[in-house]
C-alpha positions in Angstrom: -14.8 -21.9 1.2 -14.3 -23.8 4.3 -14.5 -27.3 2.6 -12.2 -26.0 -0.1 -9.2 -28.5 -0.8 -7.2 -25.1 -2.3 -4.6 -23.9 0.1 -5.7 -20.4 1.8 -3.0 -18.4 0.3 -4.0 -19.2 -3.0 -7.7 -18.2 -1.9 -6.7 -15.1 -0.4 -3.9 -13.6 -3.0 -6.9 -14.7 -5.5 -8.9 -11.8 -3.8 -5.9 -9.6 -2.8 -4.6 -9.9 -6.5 -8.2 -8.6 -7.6 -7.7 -6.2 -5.7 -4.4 -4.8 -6.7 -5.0 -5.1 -10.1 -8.5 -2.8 -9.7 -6.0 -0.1 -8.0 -3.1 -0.4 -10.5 -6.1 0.3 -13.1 -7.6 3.2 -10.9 -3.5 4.5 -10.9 -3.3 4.3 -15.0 -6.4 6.4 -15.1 -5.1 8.9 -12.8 -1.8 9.3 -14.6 -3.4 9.8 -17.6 -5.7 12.2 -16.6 -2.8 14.2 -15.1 -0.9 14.4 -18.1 -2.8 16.7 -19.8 -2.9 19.2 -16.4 0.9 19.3 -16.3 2.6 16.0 -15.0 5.9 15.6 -16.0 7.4 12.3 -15.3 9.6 9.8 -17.3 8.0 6.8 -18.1 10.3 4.3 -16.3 9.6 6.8 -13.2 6.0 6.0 -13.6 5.9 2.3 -14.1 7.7 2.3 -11.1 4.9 4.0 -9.0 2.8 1.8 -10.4 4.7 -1.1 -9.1 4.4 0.7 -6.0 0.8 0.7 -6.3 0.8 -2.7 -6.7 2.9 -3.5 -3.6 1.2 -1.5 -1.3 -2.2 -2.5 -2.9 -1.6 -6.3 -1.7 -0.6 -5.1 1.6 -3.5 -3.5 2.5 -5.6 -5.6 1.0 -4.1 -8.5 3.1 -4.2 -6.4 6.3 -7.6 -5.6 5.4 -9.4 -8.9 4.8 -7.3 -10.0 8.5 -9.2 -7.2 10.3 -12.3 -8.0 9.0 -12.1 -11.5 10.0 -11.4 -10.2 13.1 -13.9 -8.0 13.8 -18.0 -9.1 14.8 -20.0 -7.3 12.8 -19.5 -5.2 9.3 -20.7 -2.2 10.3 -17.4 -2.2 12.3 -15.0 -2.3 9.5 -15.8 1.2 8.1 -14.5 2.7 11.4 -11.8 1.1 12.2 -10.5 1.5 8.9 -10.7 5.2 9.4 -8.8 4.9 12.2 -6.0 3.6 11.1 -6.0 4.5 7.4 -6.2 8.5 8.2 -3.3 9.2 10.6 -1.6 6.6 8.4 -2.0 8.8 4.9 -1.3 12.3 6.9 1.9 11.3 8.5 3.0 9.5 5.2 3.4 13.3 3.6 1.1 11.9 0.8 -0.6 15.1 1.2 2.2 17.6 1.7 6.4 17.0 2.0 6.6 16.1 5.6 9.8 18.2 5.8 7.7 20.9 5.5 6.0 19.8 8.7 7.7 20.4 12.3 10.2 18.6 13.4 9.0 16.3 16.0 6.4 15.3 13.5 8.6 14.9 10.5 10.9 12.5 13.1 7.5 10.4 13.8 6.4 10.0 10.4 10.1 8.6 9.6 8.5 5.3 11.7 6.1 5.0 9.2 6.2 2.9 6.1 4.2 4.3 3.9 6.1 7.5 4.2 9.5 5.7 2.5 7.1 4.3 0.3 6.4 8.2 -1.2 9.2 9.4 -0.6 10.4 6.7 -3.0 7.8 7.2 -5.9 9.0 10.6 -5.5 12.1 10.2 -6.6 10.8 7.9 -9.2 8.5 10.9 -10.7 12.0 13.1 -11.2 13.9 10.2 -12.6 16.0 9.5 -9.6 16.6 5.6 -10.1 19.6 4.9 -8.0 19.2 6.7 -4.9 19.3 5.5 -1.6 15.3 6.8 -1.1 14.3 4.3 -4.0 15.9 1.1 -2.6 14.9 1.8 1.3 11.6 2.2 -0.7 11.6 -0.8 -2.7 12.6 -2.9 0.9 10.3 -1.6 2.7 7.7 -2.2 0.1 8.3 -6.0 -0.5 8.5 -6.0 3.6 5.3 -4.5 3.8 3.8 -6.7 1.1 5.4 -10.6 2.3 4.4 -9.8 6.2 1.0 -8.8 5.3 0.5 -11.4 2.9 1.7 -13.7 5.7 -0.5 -12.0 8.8 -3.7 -12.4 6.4 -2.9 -16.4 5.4 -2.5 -17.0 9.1 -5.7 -15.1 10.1 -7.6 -16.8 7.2 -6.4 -20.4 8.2 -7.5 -19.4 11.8 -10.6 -18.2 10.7 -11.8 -21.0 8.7 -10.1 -24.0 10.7 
């Protein structure tokens, strides 16, 4: 790949797009398996938490294929991964509401993105289309997605110059 004429981008959103579309998938089959244990959501509420998916899924792919280029050794990845990807899911409130957590961490996971991110599907899932949640969501989500995108081209070019 290093004697590749193609442009990096185009290499990496060639894996990252792999990528989001095996997670969009994974989300479909999910969904459907819900429905029949009790999910009620409208369908437009839905397609847009799959666009969500999709978002998200091409950030941290980017973000992911950066940090392994960064690291030494495989065996590394797995970790630090972890160690990111853990405290990053629990203060989301992916889990639980964080409003039902206590204050001082409810404040800290406001500096999160991910935690607009389901707050905003949220709102999606009750047909709540115009609120203020969905479009701080839908910003924060093409954020996320263009300065990841841009953090893994400039650690690919770096990597393979």
């Amino acid at each position: 790949m290093r004697v590749t004429p193609v442009s990096r981008l185009a290499l990496l959103l060639g894996r990252v797009l792999r990528d989001a579309a095996l997670f969009v998938f994974q989300a479909v089959l999910l969904v459907l398996a819900a429905l029949p244990m009790g999910l009620r959501a409208p369908l437009p509420g839905i397609l847009i938490g799959f666009g969500f998916v999709a978002l998200l899924s091409v950030a941290l792919a980017s973000l992911s294929y950066a940090l392994a280029l960064k690291l030494r050794t495989p065996q590394e990845f797995g970790p630090a991964i972890n160690t990111l990807a853990m405290p990053a899911m629990l203060l989301s409130g992916l889990m639980l509401p964080m409003t039902l957590a206590p204050g001082w961490l409810d404040v800290l996971s406001r500096l999160m993105p991910f935690r607009h991110l389901v707050d905003a599907v949220r709102e999606a899932y009750i047909g709540h289309y115009t609120t203020p949640t969905l479009l701080y969501g839908v910003l924060v989500a093409l954020g996320t997605a263009a300065l990841a995108v841009t953090v893994g081209t400039r650690t690919f070019q770096r990597a393979v110059a």
